[in-house]
N, CA, C and O atoms as a Tripos MOL2 file, in Angstrom:
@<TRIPOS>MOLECULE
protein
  304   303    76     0     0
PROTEIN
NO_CHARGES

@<TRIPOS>ATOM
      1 N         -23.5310  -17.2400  -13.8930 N.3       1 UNK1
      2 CA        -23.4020  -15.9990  -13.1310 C.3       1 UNK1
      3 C         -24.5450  -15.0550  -13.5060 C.2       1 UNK1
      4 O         -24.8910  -14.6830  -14.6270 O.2       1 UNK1
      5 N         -24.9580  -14.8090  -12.5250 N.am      2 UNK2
      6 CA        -26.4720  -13.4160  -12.8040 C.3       2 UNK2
      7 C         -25.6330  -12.1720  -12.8320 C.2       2 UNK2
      8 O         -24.6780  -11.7170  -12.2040 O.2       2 UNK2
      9 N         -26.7380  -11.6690  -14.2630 N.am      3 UNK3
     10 CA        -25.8630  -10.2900  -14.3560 C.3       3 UNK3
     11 C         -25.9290   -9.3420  -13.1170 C.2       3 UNK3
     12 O         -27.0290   -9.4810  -12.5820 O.2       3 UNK3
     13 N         -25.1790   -8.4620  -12.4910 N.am      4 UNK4
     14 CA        -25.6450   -7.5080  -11.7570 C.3       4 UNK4
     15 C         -24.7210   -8.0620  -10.3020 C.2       4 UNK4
     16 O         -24.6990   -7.4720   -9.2220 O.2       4 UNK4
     17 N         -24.3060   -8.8020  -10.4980 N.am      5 UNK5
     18 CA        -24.1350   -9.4270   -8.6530 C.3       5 UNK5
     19 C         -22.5050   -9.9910   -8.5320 C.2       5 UNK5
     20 O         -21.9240  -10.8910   -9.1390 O.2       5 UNK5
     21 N         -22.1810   -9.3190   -7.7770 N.am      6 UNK6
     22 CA        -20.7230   -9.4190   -7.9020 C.3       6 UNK6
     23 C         -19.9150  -10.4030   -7.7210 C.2       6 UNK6
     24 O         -20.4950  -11.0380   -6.8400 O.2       6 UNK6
     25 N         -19.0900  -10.8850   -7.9300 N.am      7 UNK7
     26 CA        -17.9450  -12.2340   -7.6300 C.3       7 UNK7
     27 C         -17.3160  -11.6820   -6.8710 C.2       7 UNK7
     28 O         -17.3510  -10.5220   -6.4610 O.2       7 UNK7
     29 N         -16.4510  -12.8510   -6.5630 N.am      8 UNK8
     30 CA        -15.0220  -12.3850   -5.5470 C.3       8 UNK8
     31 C         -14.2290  -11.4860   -6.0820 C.2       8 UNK8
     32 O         -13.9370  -10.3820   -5.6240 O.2       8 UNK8
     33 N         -13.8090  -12.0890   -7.2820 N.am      9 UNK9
     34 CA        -12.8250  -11.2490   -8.2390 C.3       9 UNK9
     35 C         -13.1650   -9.7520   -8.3130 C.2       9 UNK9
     36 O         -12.3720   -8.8100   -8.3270 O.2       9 UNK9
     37 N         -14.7780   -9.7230   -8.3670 N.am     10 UNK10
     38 CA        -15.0500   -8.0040   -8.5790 C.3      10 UNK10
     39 C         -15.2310   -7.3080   -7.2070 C.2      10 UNK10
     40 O         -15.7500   -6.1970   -7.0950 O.2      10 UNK10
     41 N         -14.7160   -8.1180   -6.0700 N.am     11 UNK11
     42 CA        -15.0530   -7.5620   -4.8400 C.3      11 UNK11
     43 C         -13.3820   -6.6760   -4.5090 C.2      11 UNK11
     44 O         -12.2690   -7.0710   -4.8570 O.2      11 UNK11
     45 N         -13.6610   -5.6580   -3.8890 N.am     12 UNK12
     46 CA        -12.7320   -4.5290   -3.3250 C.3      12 UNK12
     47 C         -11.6880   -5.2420   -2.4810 C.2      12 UNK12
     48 O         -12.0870   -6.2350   -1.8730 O.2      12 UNK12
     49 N         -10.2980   -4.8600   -2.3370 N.am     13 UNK13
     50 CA         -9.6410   -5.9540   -0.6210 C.3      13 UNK13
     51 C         -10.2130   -4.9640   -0.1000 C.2      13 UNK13
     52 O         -10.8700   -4.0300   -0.5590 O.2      13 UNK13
     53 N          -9.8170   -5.3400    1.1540 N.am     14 UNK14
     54 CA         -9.6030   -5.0440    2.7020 C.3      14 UNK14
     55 C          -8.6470   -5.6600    3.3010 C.2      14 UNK14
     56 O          -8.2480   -6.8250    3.2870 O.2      14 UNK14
     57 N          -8.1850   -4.2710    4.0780 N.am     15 UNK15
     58 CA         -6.9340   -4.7240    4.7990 C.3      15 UNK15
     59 C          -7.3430   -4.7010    6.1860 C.2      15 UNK15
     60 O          -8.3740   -4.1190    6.5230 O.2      15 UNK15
     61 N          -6.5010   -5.3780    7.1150 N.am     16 UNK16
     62 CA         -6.4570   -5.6100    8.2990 C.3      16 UNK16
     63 C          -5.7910   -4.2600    8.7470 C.2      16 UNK16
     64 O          -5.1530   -3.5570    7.9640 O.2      16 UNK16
     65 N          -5.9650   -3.9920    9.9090 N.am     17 UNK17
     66 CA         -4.9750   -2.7470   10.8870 C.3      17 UNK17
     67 C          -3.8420   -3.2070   10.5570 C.2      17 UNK17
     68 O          -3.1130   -2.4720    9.8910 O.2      17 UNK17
     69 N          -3.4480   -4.3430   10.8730 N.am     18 UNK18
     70 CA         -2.1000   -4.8640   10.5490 C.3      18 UNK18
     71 C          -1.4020   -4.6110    9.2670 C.2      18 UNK18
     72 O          -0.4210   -3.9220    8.9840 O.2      18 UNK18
     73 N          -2.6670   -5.8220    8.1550 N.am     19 UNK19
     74 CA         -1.6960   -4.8670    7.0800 C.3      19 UNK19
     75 C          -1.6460   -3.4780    6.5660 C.2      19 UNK19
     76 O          -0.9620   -3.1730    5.5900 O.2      19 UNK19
     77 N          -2.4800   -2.5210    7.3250 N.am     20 UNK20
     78 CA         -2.2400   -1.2790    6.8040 C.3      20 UNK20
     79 C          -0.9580   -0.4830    7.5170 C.2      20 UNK20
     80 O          -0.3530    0.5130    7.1220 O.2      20 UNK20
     81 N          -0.7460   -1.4020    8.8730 N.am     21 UNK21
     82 CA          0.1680   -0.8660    9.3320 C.3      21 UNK21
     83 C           1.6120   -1.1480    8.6800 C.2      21 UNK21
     84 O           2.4810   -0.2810    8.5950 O.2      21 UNK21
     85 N           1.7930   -2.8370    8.1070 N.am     22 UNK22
     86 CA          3.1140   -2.8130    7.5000 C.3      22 UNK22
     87 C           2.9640   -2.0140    6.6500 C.2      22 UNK22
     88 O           3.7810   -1.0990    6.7510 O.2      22 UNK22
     89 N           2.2050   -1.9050    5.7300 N.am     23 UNK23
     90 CA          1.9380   -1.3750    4.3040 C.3      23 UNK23
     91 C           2.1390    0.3100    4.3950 C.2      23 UNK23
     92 O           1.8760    1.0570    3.4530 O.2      23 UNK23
     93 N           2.5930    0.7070    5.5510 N.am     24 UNK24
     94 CA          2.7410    2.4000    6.0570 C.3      24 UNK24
     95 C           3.6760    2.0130    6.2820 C.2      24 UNK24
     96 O           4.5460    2.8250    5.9650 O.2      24 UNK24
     97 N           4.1730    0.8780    6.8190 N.am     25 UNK25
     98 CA          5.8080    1.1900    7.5680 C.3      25 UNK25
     99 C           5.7010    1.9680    9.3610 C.2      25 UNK25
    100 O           6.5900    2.6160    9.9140 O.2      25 UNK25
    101 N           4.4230    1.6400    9.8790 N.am     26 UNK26
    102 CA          4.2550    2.0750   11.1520 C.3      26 UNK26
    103 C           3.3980    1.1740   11.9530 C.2      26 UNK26
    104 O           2.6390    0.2870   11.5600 O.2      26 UNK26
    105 N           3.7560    1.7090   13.5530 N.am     27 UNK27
    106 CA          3.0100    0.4710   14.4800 C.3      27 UNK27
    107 C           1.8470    0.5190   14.7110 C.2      27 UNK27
    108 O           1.5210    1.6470   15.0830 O.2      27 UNK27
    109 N           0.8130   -0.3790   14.6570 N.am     28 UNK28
    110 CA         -0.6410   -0.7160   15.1680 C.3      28 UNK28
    111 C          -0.9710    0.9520   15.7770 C.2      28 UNK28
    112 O          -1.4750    1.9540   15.2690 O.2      28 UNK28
    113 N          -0.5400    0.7080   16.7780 N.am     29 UNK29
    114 CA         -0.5910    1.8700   17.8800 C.3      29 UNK29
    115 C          -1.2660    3.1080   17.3070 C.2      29 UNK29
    116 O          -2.2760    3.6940   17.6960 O.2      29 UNK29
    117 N          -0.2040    3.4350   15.9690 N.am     30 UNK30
    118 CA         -0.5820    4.9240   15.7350 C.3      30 UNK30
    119 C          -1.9860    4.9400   14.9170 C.2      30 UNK30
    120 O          -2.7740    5.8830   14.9970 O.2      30 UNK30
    121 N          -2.2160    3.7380   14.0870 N.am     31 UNK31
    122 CA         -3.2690    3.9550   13.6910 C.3      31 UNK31
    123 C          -4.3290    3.8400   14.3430 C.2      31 UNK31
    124 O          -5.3770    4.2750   13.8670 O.2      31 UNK31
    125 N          -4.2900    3.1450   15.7440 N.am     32 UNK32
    126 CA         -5.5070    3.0950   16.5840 C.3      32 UNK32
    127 C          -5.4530    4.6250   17.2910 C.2      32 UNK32
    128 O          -6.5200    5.2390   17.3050 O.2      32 UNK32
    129 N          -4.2970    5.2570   17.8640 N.am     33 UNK33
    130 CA         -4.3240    6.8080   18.0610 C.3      33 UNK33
    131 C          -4.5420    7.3860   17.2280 C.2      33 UNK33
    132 O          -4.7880    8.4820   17.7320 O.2      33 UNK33
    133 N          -4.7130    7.5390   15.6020 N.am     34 UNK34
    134 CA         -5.1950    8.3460   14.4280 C.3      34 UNK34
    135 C          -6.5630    7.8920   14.7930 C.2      34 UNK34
    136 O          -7.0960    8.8790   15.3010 O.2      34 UNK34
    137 N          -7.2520    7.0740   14.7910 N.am     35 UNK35
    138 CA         -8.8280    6.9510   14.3930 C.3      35 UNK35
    139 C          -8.9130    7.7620   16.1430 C.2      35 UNK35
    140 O          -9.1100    8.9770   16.1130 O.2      35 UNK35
    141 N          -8.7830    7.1680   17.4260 N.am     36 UNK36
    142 CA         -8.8390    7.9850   18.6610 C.3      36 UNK36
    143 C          -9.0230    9.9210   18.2790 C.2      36 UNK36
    144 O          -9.6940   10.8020   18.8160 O.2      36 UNK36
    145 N          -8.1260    9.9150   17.1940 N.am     37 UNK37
    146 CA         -7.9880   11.6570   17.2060 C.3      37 UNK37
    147 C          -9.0690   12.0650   16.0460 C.2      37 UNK37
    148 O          -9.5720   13.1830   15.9300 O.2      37 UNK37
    149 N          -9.3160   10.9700   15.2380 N.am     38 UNK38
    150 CA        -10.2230   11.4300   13.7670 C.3      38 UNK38
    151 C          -9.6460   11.1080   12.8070 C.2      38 UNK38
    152 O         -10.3170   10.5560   11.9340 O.2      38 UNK38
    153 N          -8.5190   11.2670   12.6240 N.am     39 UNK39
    154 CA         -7.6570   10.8580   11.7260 C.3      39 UNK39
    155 C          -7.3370    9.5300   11.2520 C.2      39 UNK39
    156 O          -7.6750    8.4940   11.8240 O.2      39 UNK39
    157 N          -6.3130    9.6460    9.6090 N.am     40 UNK40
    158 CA         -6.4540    8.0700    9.7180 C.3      40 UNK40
    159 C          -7.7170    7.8510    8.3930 C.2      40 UNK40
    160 O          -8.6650    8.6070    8.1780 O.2      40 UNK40
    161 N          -7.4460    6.8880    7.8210 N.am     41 UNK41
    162 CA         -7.8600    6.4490    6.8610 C.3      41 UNK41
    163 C          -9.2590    5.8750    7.3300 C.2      41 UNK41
    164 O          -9.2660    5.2810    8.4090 O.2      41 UNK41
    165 N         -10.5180    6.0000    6.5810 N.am     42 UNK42
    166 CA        -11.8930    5.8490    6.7700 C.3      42 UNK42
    167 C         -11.8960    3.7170    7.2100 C.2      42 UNK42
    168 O         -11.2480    2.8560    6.6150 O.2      42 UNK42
    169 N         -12.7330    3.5470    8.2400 N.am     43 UNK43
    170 CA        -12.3910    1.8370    8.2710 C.3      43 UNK43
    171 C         -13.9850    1.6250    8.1460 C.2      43 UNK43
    172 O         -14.8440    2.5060    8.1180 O.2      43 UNK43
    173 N         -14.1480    0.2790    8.0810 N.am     44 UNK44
    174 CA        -15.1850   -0.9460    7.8600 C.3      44 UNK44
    175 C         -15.1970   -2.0860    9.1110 C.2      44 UNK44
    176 O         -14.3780   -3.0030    9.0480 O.2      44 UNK44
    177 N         -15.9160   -2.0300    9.9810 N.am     45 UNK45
    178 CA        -15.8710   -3.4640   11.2090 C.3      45 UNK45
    179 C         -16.6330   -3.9390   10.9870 C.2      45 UNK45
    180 O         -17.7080   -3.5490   10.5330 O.2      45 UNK45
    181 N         -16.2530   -4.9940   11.2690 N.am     46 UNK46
    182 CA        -16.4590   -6.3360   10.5150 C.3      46 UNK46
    183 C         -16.1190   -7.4630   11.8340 C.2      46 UNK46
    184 O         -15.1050   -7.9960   12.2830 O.2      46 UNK46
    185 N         -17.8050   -7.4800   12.1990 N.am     47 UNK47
    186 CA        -17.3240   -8.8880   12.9890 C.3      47 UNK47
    187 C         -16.0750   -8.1200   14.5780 C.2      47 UNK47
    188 O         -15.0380   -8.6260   15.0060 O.2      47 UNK47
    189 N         -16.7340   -6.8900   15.0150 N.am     48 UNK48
    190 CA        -15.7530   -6.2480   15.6540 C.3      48 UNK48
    191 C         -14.2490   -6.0540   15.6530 C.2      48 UNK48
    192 O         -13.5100   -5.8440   16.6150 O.2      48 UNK48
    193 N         -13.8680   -6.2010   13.9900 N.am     49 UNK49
    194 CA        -12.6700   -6.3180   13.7990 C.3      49 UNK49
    195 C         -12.8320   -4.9840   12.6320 C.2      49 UNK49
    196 O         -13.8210   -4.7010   11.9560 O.2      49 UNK49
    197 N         -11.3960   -4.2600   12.6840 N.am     50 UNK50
    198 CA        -11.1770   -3.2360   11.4060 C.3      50 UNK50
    199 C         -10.7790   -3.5260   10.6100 C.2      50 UNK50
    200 O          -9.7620   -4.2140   10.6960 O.2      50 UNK50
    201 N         -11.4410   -3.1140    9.0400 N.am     51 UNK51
    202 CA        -10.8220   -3.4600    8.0710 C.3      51 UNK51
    203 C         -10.8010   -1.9780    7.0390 C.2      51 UNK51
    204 O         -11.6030   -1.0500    7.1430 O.2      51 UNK51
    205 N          -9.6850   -2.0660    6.0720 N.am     52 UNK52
    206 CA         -9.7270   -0.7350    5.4340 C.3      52 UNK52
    207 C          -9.9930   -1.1780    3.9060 C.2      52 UNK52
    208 O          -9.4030   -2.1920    3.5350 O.2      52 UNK52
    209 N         -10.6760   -0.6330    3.1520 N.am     53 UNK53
    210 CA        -10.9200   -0.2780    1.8460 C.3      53 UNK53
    211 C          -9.4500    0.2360    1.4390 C.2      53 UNK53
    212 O          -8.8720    1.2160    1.9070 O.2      53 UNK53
    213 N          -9.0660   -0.4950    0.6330 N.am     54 UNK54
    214 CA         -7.8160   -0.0270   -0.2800 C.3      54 UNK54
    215 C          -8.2230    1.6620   -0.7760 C.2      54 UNK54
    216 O          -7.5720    2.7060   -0.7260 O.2      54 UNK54
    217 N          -9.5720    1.3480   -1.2470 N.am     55 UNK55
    218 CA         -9.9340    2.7310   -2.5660 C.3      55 UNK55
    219 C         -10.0040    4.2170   -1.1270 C.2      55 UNK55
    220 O          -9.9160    5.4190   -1.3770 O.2      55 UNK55
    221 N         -10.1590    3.6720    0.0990 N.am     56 UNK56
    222 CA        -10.0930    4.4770    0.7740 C.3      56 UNK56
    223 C          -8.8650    4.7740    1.3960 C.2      56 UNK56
    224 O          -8.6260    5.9570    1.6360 O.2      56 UNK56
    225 N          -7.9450    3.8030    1.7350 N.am     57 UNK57
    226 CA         -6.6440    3.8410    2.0200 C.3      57 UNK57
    227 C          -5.9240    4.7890    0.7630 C.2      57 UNK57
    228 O          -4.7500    5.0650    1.0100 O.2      57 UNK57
    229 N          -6.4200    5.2950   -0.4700 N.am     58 UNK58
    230 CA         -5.8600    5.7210   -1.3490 C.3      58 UNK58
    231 C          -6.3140    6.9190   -1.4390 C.2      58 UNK58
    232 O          -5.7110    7.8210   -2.0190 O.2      58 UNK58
    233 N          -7.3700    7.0390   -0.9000 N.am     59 UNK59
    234 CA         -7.7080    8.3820   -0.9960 C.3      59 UNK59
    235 C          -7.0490    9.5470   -0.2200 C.2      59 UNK59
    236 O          -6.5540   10.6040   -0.6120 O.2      59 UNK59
    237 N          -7.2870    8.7150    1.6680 N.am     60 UNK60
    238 CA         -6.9870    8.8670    3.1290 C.3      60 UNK60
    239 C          -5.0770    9.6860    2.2140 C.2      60 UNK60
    240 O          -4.7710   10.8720    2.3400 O.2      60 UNK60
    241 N          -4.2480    8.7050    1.4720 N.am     61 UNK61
    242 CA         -3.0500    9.2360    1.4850 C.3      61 UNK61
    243 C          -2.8180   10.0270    0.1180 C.2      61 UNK61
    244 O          -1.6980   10.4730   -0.1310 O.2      61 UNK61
    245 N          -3.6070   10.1520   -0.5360 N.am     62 UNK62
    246 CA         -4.0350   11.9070   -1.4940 C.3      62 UNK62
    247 C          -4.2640   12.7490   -0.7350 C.2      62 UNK62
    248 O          -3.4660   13.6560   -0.9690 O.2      62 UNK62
    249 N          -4.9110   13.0110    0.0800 N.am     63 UNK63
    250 CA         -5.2750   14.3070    1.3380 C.3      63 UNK63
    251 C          -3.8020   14.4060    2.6080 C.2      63 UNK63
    252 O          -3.7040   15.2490    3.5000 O.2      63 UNK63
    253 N          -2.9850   13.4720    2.3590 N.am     64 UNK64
    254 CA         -1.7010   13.4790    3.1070 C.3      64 UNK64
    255 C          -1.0060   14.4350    1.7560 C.2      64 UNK64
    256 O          -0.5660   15.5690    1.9470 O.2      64 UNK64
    257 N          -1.0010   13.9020    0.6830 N.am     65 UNK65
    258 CA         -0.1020   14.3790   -0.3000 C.3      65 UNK65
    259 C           0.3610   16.2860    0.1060 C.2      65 UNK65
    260 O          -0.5570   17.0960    0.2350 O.2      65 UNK65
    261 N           1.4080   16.6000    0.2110 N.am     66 UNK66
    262 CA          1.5980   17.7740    0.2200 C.3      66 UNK66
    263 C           1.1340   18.6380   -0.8460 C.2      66 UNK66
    264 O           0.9930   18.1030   -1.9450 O.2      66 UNK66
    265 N           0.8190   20.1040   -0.7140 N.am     67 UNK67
    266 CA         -0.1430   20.8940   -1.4020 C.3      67 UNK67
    267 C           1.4040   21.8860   -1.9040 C.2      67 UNK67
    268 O           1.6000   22.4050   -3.0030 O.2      67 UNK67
    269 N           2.2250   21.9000   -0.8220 N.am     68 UNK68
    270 CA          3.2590   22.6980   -1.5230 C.3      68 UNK68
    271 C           4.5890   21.5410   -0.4120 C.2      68 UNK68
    272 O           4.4840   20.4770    0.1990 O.2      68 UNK68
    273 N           5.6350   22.4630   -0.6480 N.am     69 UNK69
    274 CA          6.7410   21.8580    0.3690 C.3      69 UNK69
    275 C           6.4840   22.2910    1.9120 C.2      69 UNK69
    276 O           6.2660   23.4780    2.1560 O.2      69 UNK69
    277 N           6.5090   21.3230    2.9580 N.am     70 UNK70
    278 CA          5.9780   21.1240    4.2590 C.3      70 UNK70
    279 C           4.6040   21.5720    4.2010 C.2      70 UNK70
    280 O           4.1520   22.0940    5.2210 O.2      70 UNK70
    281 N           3.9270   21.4680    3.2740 N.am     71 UNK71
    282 CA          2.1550   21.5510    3.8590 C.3      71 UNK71
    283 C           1.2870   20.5550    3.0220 C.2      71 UNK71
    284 O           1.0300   20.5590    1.8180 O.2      71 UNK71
    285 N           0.8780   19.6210    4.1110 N.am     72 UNK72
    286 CA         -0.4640   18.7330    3.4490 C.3      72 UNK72
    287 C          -2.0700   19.9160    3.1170 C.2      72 UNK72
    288 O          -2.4020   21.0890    3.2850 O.2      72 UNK72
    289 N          -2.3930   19.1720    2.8000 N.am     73 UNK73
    290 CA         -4.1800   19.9020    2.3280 C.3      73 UNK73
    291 C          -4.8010   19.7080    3.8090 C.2      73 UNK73
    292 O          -5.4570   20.6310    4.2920 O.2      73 UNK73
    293 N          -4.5850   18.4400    4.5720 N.am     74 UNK74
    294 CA         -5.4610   18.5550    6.1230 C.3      74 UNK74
    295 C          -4.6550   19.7800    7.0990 C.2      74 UNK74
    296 O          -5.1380   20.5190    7.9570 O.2      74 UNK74
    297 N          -3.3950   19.6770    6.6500 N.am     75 UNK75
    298 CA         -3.0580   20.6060    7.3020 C.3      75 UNK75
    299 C          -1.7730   20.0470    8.8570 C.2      75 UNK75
    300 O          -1.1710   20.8480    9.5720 O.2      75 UNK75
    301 N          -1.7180   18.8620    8.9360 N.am     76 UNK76
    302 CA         -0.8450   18.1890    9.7600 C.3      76 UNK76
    303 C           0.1510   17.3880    9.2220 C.2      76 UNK76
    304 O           0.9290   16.7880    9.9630 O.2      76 UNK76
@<TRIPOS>BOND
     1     1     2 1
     2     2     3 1
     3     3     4 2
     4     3     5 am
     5     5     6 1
     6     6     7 1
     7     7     8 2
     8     7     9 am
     9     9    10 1
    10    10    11 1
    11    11    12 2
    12    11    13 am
    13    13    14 1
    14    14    15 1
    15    15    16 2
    16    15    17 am
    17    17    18 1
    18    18    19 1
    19    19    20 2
    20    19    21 am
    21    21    22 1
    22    22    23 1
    23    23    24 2
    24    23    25 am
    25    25    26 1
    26    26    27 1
    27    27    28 2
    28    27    29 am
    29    29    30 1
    30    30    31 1
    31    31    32 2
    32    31    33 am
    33    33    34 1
    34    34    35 1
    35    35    36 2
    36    35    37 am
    37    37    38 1
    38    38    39 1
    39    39    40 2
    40    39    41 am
    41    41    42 1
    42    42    43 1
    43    43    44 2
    44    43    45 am
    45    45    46 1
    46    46    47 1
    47    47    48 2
    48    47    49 am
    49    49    50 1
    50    50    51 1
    51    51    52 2
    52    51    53 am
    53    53    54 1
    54    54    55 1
    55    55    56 2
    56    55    57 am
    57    57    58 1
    58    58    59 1
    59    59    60 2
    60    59    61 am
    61    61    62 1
    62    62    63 1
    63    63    64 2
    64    63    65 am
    65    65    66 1
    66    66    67 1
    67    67    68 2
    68    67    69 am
    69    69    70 1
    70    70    71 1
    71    71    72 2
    72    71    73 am
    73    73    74 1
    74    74    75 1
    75    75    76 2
    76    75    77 am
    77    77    78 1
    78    78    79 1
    79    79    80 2
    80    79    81 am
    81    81    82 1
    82    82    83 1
    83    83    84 2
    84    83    85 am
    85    85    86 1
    86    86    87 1
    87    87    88 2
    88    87    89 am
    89    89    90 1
    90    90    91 1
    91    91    92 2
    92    91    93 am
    93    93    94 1
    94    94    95 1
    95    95    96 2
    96    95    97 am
    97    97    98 1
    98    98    99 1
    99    99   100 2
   100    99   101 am
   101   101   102 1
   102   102   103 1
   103   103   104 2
   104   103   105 am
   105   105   106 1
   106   106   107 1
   107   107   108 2
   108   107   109 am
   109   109   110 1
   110   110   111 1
   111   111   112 2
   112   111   113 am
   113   113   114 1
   114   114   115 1
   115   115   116 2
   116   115   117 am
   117   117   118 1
   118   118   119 1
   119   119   120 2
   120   119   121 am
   121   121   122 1
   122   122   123 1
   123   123   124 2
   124   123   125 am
   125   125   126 1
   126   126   127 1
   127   127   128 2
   128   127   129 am
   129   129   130 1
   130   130   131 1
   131   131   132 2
   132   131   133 am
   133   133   134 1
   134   134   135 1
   135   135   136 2
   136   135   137 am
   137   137   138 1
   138   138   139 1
   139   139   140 2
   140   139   141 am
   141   141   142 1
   142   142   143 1
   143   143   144 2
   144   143   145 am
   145   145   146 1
   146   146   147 1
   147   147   148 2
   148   147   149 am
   149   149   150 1
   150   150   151 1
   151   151   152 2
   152   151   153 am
   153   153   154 1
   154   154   155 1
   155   155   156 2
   156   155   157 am
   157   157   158 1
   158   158   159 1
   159   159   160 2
   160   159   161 am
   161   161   162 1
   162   162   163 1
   163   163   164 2
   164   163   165 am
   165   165   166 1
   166   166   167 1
   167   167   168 2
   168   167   169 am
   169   169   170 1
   170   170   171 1
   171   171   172 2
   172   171   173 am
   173   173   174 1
   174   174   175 1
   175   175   176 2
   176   175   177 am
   177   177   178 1
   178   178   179 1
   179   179   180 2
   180   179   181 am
   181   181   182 1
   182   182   183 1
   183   183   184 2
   184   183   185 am
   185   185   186 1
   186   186   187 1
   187   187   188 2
   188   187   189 am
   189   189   190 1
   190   190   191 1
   191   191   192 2
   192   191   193 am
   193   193   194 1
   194   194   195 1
   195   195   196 2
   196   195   197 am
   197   197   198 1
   198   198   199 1
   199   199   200 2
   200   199   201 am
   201   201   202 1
   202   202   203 1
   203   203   204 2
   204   203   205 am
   205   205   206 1
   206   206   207 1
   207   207   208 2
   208   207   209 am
   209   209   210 1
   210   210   211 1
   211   211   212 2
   212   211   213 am
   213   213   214 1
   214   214   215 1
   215   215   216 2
   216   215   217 am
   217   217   218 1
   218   218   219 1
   219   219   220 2
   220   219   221 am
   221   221   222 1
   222   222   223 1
   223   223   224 2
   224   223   225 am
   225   225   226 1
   226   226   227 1
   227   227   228 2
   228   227   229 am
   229   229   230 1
   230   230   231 1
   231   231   232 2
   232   231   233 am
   233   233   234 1
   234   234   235 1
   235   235   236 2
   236   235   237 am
   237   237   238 1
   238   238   239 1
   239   239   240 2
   240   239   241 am
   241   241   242 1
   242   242   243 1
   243   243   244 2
   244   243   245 am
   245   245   246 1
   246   246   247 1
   247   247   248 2
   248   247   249 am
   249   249   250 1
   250   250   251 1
   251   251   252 2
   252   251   253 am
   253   253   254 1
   254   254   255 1
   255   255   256 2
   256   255   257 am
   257   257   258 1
   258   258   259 1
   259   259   260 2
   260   259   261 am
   261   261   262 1
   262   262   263 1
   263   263   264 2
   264   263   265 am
   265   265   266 1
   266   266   267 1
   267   267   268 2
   268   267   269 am
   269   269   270 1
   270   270   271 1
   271   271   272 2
   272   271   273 am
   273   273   274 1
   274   274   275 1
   275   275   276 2
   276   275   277 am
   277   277   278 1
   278   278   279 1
   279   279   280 2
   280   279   281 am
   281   281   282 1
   282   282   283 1
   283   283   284 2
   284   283   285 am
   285   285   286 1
   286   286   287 1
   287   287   288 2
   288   287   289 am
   289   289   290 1
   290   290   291 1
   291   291   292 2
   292   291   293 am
   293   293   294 1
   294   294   295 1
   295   295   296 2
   296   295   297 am
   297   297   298 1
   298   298   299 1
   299   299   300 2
   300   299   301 am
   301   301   302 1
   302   302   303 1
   303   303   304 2
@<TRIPOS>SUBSTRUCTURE
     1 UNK1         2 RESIDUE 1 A UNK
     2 UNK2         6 RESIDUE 1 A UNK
     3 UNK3        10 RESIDUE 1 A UNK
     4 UNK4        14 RESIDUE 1 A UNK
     5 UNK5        18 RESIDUE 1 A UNK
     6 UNK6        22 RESIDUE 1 A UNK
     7 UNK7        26 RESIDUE 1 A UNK
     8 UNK8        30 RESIDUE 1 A UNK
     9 UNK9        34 RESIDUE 1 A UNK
    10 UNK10       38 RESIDUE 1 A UNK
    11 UNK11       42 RESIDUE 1 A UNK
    12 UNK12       46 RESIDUE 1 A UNK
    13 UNK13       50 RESIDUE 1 A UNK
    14 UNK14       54 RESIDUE 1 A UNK
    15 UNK15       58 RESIDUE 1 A UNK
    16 UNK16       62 RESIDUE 1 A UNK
    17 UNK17       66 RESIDUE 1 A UNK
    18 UNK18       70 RESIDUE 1 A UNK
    19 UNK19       74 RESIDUE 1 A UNK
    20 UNK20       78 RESIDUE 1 A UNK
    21 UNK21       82 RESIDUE 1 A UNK
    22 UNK22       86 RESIDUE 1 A UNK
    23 UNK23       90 RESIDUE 1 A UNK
    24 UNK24       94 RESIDUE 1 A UNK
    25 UNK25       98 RESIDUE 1 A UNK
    26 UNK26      102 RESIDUE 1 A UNK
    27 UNK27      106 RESIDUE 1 A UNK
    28 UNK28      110 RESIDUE 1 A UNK
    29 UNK29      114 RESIDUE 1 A UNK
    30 UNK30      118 RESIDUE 1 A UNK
    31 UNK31      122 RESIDUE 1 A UNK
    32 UNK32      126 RESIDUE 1 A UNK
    33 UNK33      130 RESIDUE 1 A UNK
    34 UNK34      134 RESIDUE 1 A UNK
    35 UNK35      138 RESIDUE 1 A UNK
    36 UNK36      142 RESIDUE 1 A UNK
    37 UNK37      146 RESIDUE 1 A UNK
    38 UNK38      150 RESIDUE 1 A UNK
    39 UNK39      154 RESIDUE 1 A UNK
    40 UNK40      158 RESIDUE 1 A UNK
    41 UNK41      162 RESIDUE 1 A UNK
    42 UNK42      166 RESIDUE 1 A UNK
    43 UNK43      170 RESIDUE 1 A UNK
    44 UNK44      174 RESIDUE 1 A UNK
    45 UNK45      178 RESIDUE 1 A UNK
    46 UNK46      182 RESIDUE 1 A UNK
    47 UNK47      186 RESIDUE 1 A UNK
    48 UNK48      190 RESIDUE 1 A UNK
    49 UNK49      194 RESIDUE 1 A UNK
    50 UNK50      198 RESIDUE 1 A UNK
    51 UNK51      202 RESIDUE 1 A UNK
    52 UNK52      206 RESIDUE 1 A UNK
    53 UNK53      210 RESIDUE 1 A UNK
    54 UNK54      214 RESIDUE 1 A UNK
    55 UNK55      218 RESIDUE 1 A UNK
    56 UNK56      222 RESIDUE 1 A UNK
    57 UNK57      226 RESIDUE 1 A UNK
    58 UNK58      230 RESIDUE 1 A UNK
    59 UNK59      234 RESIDUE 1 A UNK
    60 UNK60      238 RESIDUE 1 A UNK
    61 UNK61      242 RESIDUE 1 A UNK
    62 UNK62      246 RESIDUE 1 A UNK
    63 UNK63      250 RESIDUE 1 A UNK
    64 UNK64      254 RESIDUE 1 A UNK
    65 UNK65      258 RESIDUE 1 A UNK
    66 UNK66      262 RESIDUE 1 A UNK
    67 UNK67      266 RESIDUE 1 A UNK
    68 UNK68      270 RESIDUE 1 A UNK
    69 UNK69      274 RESIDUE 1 A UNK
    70 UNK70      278 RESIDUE 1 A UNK
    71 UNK71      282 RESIDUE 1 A UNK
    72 UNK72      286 RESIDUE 1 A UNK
    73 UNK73      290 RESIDUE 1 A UNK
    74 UNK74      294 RESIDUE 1 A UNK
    75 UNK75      298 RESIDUE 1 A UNK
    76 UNK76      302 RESIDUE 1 A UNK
């Protein structure tokens, strides 16, 4: 192995729309209407297909996290 150059093992997942959608507990739909509006976790296409960065899927739902009771930091 050359130093500097990553393996599989050190490579990030990516999720499919799909699995980000089970993994929310919601349908395809809304996440293709979240990216439509802006919203929605940052994606990666790939081969004209979406894929999400976990480290971004984690971020995307820290900025959901409520700032007090009924208010996120985006504000929706």
């Amino acid at each position: 192995m050359k130093i500097g150059v990553p393996t599989l093992s050190d490579l990030e997942p990516l999720l499919s729309i799909e699995e980000l959608a089970d993994y929310l507990n919601i349908p395809v739909s809304t996440i293709r209407d979240w990216r439509t509006d802006g919203k929605g976790p940052r994606a990666i296409r790939l081969g004209g297909r979406l894929r999400f960065a976990v480290s971004d899927v984690q971020a995307w739902l820290g900025e959901q996290r409520e700032t007090s009771p009924g208010q996120t930091a985006s504000g929706w």
